[in-house]
RODO-204336 format. One record per atom (N, C-alpha, C): residue number from 1; atom name; x, y, z. Coordinates in pm, 1 decimal. Each point is the difference from the previous one (the first is absolute). Last residue first. Layout:
[NUM, "CA", [X, Y, Z]]
...
END
This chain:
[161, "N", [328.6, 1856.2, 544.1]]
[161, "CA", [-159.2, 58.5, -45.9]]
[161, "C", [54.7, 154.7, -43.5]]
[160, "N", [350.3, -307.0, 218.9]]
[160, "CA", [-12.8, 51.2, -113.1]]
[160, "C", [-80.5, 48.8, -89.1]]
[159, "N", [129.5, 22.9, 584.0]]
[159, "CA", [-45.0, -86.3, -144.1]]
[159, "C", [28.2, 30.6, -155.8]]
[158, "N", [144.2, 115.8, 492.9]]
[158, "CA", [65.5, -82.1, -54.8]]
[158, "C", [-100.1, -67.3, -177.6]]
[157, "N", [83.7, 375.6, 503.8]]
[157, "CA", [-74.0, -46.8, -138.8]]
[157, "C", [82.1, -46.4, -130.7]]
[156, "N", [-96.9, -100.5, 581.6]]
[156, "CA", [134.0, 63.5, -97.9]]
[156, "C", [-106.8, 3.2, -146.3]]
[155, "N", [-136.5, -137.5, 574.6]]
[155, "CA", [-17.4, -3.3, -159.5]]
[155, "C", [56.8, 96.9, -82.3]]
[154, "N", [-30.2, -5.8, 466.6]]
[154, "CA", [109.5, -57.8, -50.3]]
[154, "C", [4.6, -71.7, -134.0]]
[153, "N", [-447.1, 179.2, 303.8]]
[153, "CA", [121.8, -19.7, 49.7]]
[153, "C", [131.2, -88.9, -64.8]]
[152, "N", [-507.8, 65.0, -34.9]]
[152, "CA", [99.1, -22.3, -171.9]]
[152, "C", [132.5, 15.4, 26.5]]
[151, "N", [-440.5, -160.9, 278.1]]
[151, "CA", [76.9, 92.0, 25.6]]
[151, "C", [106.9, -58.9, -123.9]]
[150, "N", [-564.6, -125.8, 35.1]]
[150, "CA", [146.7, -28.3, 29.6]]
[150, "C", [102.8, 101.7, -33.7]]
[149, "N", [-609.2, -169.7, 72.0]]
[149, "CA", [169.3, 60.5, 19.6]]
[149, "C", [114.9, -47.5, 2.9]]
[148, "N", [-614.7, -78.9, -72.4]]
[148, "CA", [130.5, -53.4, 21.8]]
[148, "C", [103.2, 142.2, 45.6]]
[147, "N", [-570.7, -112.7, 46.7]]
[147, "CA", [92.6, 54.4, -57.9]]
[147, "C", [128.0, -11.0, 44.0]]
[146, "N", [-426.8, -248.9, -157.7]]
[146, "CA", [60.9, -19.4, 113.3]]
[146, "C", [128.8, 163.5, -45.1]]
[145, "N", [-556.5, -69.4, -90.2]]
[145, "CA", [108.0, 16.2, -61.9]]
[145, "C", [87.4, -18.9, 102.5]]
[144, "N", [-489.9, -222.9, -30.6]]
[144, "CA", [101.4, 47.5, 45.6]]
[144, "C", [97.6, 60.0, -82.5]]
[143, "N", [-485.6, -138.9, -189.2]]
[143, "CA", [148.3, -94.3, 26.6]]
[143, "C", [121.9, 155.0, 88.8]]
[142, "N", [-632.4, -86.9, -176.2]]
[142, "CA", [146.1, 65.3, 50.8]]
[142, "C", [117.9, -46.8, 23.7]]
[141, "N", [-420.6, -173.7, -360.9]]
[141, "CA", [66.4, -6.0, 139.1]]
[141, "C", [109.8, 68.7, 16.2]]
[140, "N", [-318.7, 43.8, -430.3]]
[140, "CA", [28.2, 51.5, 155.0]]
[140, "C", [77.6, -21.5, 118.2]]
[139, "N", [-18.2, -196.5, -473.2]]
[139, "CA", [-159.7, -42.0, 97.0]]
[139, "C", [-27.9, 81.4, 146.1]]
[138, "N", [499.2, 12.7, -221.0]]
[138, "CA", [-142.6, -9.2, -109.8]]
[138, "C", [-92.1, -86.9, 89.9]]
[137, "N", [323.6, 254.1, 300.6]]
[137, "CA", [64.5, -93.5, -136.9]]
[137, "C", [-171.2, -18.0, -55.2]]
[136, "N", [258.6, 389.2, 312.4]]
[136, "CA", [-112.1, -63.2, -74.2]]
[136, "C", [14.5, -76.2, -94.9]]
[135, "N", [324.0, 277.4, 428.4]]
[135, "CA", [-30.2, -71.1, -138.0]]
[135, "C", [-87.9, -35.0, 2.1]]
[134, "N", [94.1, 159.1, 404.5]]
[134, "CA", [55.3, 81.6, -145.1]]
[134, "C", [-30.5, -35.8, -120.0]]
[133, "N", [-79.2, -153.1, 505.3]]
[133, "CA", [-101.6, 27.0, -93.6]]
[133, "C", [63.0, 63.4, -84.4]]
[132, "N", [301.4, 102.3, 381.4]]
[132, "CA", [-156.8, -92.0, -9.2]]
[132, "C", [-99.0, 29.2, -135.9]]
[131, "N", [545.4, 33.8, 114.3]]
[131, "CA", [-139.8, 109.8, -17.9]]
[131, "C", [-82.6, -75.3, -45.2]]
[130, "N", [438.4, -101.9, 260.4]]
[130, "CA", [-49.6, -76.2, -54.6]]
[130, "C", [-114.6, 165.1, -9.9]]
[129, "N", [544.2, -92.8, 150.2]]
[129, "CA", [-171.0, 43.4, 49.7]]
[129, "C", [-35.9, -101.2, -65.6]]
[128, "N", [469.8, -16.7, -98.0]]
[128, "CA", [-65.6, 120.9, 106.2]]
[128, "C", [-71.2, 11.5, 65.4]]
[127, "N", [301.5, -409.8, -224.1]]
[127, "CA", [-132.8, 63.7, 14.4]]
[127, "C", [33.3, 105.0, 99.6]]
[126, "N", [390.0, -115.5, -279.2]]
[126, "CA", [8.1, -20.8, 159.5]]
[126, "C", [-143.2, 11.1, -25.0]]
[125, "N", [390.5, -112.0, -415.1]]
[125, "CA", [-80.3, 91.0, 95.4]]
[125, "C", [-75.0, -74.1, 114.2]]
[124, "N", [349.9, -140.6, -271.5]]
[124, "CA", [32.6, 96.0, 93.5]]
[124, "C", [-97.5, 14.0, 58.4]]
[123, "N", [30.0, -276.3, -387.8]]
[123, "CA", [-0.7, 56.1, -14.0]]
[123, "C", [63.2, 129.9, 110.4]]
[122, "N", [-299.8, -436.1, 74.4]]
[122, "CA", [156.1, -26.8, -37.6]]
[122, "C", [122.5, 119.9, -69.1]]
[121, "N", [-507.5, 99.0, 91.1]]
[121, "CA", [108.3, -36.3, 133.7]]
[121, "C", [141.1, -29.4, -19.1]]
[120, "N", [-282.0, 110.5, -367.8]]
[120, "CA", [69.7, 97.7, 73.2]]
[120, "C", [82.8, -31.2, 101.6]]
[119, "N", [-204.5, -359.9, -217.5]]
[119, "CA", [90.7, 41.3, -78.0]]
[119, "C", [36.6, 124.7, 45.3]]
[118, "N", [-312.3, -192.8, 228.1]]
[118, "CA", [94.8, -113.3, 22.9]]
[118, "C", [111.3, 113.1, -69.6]]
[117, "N", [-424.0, 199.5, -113.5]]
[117, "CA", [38.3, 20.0, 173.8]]
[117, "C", [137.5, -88.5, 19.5]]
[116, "N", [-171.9, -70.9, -432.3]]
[116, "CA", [34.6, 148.1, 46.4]]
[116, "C", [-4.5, 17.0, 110.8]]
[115, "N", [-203.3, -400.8, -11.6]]
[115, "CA", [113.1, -2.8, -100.2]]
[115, "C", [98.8, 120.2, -43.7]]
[114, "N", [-430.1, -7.7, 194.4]]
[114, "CA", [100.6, -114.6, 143.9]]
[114, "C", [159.9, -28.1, -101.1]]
[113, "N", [-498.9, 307.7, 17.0]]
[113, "CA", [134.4, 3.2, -144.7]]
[113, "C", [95.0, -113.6, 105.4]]
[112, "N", [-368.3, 217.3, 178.4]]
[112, "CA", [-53.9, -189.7, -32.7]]
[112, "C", [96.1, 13.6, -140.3]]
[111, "N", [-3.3, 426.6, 263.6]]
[111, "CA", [35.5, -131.1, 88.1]]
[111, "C", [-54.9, -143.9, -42.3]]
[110, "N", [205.2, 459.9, -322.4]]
[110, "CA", [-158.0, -91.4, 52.3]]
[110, "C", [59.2, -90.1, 80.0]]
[109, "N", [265.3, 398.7, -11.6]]
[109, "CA", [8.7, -114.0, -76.0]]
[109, "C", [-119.8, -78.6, 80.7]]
[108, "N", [335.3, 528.0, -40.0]]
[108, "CA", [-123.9, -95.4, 54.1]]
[108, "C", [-20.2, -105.9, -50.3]]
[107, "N", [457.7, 304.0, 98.3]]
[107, "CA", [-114.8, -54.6, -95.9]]
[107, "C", [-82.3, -49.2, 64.5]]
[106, "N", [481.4, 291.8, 8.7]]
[106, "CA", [-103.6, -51.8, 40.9]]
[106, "C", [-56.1, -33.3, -74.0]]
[105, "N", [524.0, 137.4, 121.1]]
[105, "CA", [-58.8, -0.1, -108.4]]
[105, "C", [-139.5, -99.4, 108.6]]
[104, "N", [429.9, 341.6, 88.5]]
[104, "CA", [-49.6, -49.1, 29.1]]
[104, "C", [-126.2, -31.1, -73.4]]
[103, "N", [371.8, 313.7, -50.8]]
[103, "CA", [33.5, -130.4, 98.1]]
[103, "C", [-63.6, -60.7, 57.4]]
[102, "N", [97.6, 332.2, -427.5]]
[102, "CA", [-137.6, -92.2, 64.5]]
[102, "C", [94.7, -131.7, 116.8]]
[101, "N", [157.0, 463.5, -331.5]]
[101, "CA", [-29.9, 16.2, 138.5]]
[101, "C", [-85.0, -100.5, 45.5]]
[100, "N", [182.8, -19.0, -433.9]]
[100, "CA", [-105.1, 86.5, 48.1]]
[100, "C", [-32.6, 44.4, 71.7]]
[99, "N", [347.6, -368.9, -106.1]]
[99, "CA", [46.7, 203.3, -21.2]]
[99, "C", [-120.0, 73.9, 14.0]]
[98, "N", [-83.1, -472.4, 123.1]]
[98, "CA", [89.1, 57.2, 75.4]]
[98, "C", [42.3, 136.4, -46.5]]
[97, "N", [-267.8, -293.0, -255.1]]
[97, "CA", [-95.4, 48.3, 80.8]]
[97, "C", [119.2, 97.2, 76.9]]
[96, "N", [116.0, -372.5, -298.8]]
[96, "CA", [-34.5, 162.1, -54.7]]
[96, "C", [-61.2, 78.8, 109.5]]
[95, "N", [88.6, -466.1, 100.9]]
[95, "CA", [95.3, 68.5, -7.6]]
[95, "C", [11.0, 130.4, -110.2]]
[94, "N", [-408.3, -262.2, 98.3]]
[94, "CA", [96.3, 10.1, 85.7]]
[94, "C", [125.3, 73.2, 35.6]]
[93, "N", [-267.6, -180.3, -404.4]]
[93, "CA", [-51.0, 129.0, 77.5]]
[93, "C", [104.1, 73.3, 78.8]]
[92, "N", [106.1, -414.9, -209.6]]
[92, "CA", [45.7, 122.3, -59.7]]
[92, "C", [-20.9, 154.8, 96.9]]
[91, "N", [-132.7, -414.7, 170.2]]
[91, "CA", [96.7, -10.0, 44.9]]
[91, "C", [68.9, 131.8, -110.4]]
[90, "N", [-485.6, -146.2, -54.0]]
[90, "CA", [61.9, 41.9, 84.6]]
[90, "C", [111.4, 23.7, 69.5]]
[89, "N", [-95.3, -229.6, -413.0]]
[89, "CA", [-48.7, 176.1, 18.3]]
[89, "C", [69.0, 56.3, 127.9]]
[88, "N", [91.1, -456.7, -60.9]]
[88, "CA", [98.9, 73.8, -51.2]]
[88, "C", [-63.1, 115.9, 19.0]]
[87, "N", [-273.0, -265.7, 169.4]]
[87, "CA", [103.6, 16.2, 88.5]]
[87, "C", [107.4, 109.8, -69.9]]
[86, "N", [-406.3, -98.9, -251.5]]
[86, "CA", [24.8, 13.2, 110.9]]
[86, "C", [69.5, 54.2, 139.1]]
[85, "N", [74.1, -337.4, -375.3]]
[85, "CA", [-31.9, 110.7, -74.2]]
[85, "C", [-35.4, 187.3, 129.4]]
[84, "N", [99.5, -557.1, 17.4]]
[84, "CA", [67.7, 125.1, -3.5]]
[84, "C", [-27.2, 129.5, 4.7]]
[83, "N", [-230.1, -452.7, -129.4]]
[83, "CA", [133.0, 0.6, -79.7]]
[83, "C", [70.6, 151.0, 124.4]]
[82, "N", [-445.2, -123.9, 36.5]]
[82, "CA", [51.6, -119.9, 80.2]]
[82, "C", [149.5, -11.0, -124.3]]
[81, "N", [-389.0, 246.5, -227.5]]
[81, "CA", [25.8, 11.1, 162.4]]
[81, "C", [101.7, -150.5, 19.9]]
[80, "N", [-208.9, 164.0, -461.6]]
[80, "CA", [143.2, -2.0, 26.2]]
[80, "C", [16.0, 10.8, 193.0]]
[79, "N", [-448.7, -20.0, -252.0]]
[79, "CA", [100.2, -108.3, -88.7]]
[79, "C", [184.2, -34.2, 61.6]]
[78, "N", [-360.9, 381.1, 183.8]]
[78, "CA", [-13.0, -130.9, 101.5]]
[78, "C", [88.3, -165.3, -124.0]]
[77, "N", [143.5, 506.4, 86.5]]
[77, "CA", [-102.7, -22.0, -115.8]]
[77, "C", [-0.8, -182.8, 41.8]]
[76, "N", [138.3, 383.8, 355.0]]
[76, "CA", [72.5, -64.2, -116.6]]
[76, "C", [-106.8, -109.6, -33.4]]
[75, "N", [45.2, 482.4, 296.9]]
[75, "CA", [-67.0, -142.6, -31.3]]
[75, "C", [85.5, -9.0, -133.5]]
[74, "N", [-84.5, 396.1, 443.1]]
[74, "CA", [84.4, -70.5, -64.7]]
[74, "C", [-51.4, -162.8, -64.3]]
[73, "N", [-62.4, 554.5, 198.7]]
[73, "CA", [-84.1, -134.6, -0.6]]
[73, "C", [133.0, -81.6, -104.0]]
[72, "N", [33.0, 420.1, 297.0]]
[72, "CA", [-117.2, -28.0, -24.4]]
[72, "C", [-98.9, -39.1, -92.2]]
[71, "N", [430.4, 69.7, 359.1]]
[71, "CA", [-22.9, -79.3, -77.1]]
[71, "C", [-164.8, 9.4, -33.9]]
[70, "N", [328.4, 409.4, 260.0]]
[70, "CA", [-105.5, -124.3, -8.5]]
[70, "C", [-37.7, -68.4, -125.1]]
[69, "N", [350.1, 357.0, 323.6]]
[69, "CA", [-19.8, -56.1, -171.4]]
[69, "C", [-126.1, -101.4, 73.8]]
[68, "N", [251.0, 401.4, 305.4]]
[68, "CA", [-13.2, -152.6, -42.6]]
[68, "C", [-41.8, -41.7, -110.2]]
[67, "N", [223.6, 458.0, 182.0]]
[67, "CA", [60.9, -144.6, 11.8]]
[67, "C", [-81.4, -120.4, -25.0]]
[66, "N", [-84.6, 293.5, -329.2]]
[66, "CA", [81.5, -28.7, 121.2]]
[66, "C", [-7.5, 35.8, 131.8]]
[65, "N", [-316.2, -182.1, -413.3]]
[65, "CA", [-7.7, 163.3, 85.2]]
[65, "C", [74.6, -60.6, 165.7]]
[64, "N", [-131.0, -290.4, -516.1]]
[64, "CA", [84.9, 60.4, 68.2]]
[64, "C", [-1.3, 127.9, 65.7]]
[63, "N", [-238.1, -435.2, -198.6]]
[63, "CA", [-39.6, 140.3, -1.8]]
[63, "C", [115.6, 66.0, 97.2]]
[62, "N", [-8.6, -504.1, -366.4]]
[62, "CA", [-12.5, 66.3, 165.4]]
[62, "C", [28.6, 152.3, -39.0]]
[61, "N", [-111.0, -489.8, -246.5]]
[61, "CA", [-19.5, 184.0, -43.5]]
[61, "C", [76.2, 44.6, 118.0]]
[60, "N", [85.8, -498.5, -352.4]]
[60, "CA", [19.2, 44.0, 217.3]]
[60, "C", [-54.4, 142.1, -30.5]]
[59, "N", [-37.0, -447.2, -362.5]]
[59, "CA", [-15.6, 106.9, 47.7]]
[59, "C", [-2.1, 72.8, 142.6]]
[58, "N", [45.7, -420.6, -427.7]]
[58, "CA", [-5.5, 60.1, 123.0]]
[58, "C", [45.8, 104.0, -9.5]]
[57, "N", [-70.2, -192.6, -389.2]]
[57, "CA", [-23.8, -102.1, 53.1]]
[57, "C", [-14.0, 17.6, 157.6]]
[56, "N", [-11.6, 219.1, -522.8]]
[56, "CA", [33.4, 38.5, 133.1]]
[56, "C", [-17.7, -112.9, 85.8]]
[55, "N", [190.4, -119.1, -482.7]]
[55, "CA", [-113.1, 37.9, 61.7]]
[55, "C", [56.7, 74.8, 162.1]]
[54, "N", [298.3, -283.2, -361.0]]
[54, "CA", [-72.9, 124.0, -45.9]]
[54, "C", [-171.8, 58.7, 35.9]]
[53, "N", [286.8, -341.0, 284.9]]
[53, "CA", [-43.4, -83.7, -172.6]]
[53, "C", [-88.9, 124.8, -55.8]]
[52, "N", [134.3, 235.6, 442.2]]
[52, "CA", [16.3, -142.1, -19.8]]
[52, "C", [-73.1, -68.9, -109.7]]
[51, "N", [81.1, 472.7, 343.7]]
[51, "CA", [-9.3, -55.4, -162.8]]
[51, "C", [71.4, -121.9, -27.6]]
[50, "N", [-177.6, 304.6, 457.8]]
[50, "CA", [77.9, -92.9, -42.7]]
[50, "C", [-31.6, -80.1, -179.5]]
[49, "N", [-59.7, 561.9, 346.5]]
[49, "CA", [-20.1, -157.6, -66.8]]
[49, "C", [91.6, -112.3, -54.9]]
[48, "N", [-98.3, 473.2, 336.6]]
[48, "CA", [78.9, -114.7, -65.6]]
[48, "C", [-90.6, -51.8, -62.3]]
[47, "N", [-27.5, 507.2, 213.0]]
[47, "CA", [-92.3, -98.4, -43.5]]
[47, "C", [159.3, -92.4, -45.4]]
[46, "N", [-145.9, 428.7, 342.2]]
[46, "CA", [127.7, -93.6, -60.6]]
[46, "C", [-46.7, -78.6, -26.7]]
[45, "N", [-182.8, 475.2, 130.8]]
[45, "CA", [6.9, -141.5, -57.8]]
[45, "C", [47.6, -21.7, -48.6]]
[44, "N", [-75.4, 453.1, 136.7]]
[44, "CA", [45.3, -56.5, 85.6]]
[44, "C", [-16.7, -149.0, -14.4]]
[43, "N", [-64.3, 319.2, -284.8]]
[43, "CA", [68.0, -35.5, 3.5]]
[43, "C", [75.8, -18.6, 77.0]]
[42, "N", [-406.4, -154.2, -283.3]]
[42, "CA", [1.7, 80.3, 128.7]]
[42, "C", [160.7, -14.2, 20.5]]
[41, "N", [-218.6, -216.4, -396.6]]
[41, "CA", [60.3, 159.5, -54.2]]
[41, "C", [38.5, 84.4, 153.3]]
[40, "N", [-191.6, -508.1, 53.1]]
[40, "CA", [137.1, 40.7, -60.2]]
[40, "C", [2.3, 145.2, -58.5]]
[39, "N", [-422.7, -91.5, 206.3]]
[39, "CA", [137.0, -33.9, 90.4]]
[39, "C", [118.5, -15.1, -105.3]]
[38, "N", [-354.7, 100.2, -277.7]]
[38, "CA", [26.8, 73.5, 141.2]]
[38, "C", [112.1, 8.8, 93.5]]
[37, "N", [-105.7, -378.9, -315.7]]
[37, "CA", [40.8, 149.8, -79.7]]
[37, "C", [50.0, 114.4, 120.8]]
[36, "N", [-249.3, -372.6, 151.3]]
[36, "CA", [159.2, -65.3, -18.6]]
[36, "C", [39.5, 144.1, -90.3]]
[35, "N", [-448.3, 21.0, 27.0]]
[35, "CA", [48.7, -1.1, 154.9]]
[35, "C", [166.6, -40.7, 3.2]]
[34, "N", [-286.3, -18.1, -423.2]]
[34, "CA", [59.9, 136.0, 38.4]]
[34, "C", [41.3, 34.1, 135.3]]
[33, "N", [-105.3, -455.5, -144.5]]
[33, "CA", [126.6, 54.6, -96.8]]
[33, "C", [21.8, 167.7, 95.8]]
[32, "N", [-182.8, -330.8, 312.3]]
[32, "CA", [14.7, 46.3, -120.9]]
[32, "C", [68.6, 65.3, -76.6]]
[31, "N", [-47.8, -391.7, 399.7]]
[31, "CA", [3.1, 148.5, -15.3]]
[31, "C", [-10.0, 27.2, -144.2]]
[30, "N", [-168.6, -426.5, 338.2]]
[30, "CA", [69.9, 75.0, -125.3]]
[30, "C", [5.9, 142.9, -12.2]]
[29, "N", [-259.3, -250.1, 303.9]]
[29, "CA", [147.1, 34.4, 116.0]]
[29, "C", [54.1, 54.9, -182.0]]
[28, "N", [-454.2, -224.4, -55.6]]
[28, "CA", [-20.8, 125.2, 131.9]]
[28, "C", [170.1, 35.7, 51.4]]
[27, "N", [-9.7, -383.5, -349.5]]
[27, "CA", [-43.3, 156.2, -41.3]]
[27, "C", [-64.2, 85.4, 93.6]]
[26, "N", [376.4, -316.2, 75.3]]
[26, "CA", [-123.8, -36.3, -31.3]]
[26, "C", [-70.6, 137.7, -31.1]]
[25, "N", [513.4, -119.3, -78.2]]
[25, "CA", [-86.5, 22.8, 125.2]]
[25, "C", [-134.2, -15.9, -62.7]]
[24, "N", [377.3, -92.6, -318.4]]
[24, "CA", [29.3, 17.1, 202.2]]
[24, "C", [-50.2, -12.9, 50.6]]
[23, "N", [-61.3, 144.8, -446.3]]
[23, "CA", [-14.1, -128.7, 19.3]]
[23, "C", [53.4, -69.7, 160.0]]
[22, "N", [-77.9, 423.3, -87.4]]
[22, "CA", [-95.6, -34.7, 17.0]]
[22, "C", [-1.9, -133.7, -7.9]]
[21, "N", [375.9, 200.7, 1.2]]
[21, "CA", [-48.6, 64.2, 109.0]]
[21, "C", [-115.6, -69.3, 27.9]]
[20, "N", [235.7, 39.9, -455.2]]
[20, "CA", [39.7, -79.3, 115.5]]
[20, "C", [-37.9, 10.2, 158.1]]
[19, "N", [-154.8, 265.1, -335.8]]
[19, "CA", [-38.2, -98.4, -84.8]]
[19, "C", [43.9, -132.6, 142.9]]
[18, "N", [114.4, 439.4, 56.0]]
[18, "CA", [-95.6, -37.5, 28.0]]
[18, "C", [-86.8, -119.6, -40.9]]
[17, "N", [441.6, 140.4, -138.2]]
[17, "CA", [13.0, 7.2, 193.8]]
[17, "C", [-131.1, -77.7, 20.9]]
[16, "N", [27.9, 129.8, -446.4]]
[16, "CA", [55.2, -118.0, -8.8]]
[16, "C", [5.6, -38.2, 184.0]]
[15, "N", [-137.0, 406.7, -159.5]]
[15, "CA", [-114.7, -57.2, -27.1]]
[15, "C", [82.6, -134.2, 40.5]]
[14, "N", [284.5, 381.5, 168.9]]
[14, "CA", [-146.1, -43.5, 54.1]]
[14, "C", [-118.2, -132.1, -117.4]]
[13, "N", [454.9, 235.9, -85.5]]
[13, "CA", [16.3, -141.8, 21.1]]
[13, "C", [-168.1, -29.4, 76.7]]
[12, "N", [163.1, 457.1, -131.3]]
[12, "CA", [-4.4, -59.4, -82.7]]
[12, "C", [-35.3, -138.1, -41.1]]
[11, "N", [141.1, 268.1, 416.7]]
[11, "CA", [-160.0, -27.2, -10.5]]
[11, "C", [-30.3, -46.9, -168.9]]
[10, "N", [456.0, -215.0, 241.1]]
[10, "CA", [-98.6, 125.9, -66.0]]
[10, "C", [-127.7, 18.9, -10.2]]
[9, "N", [394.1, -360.7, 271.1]]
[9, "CA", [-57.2, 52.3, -76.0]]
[9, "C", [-57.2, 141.4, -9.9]]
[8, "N", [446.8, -286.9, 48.5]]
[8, "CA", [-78.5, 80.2, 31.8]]
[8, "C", [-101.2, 3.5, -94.9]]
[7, "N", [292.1, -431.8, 18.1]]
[7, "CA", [-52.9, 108.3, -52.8]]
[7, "C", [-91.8, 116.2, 138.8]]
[6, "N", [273.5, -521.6, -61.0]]
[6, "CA", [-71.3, 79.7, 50.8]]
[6, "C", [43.9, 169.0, -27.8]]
[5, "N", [18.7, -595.4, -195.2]]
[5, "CA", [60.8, 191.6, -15.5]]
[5, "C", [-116.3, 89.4, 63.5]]
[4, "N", [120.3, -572.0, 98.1]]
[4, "CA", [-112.0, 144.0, -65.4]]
[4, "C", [84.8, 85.5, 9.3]]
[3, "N", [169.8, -505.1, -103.1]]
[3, "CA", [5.2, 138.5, 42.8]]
[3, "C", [-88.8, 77.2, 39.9]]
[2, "N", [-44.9, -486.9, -259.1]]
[2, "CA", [91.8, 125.2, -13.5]]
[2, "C", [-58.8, 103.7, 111.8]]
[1, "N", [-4.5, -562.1, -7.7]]
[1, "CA", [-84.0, 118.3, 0.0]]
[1, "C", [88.2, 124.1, 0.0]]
END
């Protein structure tokens, strides 16, 4: 398996972001073309992606207002999960975040995601809280948001995005 080349992205990149976004998530959590447009022309956003067999295949956004940054949303196109993909975003993120002033990065994450909760944990981060009822999955039911943390304490910038 070759590589991904991770890329910044552009609000140029919003229809293909969103194309991938939706195949991600279920259509009450998808974002849209002009919601992914948005957040990337802000320029307090740091968008990745991961380009893999000439497609977007993953994607990291986070909103940056130093000192902390927040992750706000990350997915990989359910053909290509369980290669990486992922981890590499996030580990690019990571080490861009430090010349911005971010020593410290957050997120929220459905408490019935047991697979994004494992993968932050293993990751650094720590639960914070929890905000009751955040999410709505299709038929209504409410789902917890758990919210995470972690300190970027001694992260160098090292990527090539």
């Amino acid at each position: 398996m070759a590589e991904p080349a991770i890329v910044m992205l552009r609000p140029d990149d919003s229809a293909r972001a969103a194309s991938l976004h939706h195949a991600a998530f279920d259509s009450d959590g998808a974002w849209s073309a002009r919601a992914i447009r948005e957040s990337l022309s802000a320029a307090t956003t740091l968008a990745l992606g991961a380009e893999m067999e000439a497609r977007l295949a993953g994607l990291l956004i986070i909103q940056r207002i130093p000192p902390e940054a927040e992750i706000l949303t990350v997915c990989v196109h359910p053909d290509m999960q369980r290669r990486g993909l992922a981890q590499q975003l996030l580990d690019h993120t990571l080490t861009l975040l430090g010349p911005y002033g971010v020593d410290r990065l957050l997120l929220d994450v459905a408490a019935d995601n047991a697979a994004a909760i494992s993968f932050y944990e293993a990751n650094g981060f720590t639960r914070d809280g929890v905000r009751r009822d955040y999410y709505t999955r299709a038929g209504g039911k409410a789902v917890d948001a758990v919210l995470m943390s972690r300190s970027l304490a001694g992260q160098t910038d090292k990527s090539e995005a």
